[in-house]
C-alpha positions in Angstrom: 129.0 112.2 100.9 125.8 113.6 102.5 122.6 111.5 99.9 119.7 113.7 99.2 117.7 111.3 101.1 120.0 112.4 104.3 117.2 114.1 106.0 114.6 111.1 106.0 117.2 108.9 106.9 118.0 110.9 110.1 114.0 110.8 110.9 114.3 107.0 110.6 117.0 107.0 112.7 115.8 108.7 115.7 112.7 106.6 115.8 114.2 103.3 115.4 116.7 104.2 118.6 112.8 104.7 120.6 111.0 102.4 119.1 109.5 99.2 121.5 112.2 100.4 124.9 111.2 98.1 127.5 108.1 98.3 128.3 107.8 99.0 132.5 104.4 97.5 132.5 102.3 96.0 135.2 101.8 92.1 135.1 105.5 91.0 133.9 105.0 87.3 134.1 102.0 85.6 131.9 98.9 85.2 134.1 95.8 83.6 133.4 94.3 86.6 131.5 97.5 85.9 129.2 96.1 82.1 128.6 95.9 83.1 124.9 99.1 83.4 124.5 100.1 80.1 125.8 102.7 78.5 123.0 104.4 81.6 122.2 107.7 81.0 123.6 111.0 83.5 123.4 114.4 81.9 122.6 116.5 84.1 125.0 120.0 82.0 124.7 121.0 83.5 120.9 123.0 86.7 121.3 124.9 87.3 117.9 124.1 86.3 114.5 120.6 85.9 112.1 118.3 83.4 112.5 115.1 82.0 110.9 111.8 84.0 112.8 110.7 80.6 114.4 113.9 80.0 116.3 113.9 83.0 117.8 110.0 83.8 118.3 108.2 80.5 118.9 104.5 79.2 118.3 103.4 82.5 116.2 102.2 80.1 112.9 99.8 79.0 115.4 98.4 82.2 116.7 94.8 83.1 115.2 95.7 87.4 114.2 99.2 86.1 112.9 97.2 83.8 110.9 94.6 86.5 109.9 97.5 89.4 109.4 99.1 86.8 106.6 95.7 85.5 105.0 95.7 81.9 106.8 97.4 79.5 108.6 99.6 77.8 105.2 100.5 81.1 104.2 101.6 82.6 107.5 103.9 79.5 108.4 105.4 79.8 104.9 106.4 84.1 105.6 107.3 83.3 109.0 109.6 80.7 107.8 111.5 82.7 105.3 111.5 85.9 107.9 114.7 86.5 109.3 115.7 88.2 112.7 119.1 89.8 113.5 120.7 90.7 116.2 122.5 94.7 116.3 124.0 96.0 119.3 123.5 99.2 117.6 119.8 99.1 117.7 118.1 100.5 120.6 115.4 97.6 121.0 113.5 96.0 117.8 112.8 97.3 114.6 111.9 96.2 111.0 115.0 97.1 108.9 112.8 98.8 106.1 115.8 97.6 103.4 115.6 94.2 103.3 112.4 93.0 105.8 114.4 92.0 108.1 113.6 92.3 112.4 116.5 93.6 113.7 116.7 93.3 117.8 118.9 94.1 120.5 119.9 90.9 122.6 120.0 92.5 125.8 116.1 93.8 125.1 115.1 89.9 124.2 116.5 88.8 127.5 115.2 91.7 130.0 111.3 92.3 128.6 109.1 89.9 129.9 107.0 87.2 127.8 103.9 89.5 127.2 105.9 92.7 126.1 108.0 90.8 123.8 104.3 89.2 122.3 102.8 92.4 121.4 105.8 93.9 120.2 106.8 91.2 117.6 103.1 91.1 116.6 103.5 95.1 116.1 106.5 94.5 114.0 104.7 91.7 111.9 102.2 93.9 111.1 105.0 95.9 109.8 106.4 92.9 107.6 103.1 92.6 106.0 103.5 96.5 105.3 106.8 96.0 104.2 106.0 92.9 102.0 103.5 95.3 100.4 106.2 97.8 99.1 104.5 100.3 101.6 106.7 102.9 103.1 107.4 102.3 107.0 108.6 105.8 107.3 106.9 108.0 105.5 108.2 111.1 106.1 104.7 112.9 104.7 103.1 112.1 108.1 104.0 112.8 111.8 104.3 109.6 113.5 100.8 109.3 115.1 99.4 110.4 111.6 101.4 107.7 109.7 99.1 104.8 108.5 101.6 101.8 109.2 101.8 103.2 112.2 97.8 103.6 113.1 97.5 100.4 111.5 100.6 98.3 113.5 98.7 100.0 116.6 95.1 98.9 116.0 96.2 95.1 115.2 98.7 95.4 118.3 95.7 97.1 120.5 92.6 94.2 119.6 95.2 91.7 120.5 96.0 94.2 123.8 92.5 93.8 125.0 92.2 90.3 124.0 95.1 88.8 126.3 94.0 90.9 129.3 95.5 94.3 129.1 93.8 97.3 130.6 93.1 100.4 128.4 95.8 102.5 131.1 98.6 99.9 130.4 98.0 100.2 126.5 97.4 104.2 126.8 101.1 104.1 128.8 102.0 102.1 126.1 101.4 103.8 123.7 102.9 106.9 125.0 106.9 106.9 123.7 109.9 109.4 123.6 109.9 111.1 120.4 106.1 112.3 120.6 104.8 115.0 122.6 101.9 114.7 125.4 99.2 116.3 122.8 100.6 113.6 120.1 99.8 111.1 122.4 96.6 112.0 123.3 95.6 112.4 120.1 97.4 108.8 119.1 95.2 107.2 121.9 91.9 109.3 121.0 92.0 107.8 117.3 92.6 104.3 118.6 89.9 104.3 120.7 92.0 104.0 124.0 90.1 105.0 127.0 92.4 104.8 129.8 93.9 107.4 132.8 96.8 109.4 132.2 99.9 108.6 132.9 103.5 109.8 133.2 105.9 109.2 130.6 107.8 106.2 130.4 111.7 106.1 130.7 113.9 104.3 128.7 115.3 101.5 130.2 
């Protein structure tokens, strides 16, 4: 039986099988401009299953915009110990499963992205839980995907944290420019975030 919510659903869909592909990004291992991320550590041995946040995504309660994003340090080590993270074959990359909170990822993404990829997409996606935990809608079909506020919102907090570990404005603007948005959608994405960088080509999916 096809719900009445088929439509939306479908929307959801499409962007969940884009959303955070490996990112082909300069600088794959952690260099010194990544020194502020030092502690964040990635489990890459779980391949099946759930797990608590913290056993897959390690050192976040100590990171100072997780700790803003959550309203202090107590508070964001109690969410991120009650945050769960499953693994889905079936999922293209990560996502936040808008149903239950959960961060569903794909195993084989968690062990081919490298360290700093991995850090600004989970801190993307926590931006995301805090949405969710909000009873704000992640997919709001009212508004095209650079126009949705979650979205601008996940980006801006992903972006100041961007520039702070040493990214350049052309590896955020490359970042920033995926599959299921059009050239002029991603300049216009990058012009109301304030990213200054070259143009580049379109990334491919791993």
């Amino acid at each position: 039986m096809i719900s009445p919510d088929s439509k939306r659903t479908v929307t959801r869909s499409s962007e969940k099988h884009f959303k955070t592909w490996k990112r082909d990004l300069s600088g794959s291992e952690l260099s010194a401009s990544d020194a502020s991320m030092r502690g964040f550590e990635v489990n890459r041995s779980e391949t099946h299953g759930e797990f608590p946040f913290s056993h897959i995504f390690i050192g976040l309660e100590d990171s100072e915009v997780v700790q803003s994003l959550f309203g202090g340090k107590e508070r964001a080590v109690e969410i991120l110990r009650n945050q769960r993270v499953r693994f889905d074959d079936s999922a293209e990359y990560m996502y936040v499963n808008d149903a239950d909170g959960t961060i569903i990822v794909k195993a084989e993404y968690l062990r081919s992205a490298n360290e700093r990829q991995l850090y600004l997409d989970i801190i993307h996606e926590l931006v995301h839980i805090k949405q969710y935990r909000e009873g704000r809608d992640l997919f709001d079909s009212k508004f095209s995907y650079v126009d949705r506020p979650t979205e601008l919102e996940a980006y801006k907090i992903t972006l100041d944290e961007a520039r702070r570990i040493g990214m350049t404005e052309e590896e955020f603007e490359e970042y920033l420019y995926v599959a299921w948005i059009s050239k002029k959608e991603h300049k216009k994405l990058a012009k109301t975030l304030g990213v200054n960088g070259a143009r580049r080509s379109q990334r491919k999916p791993a």
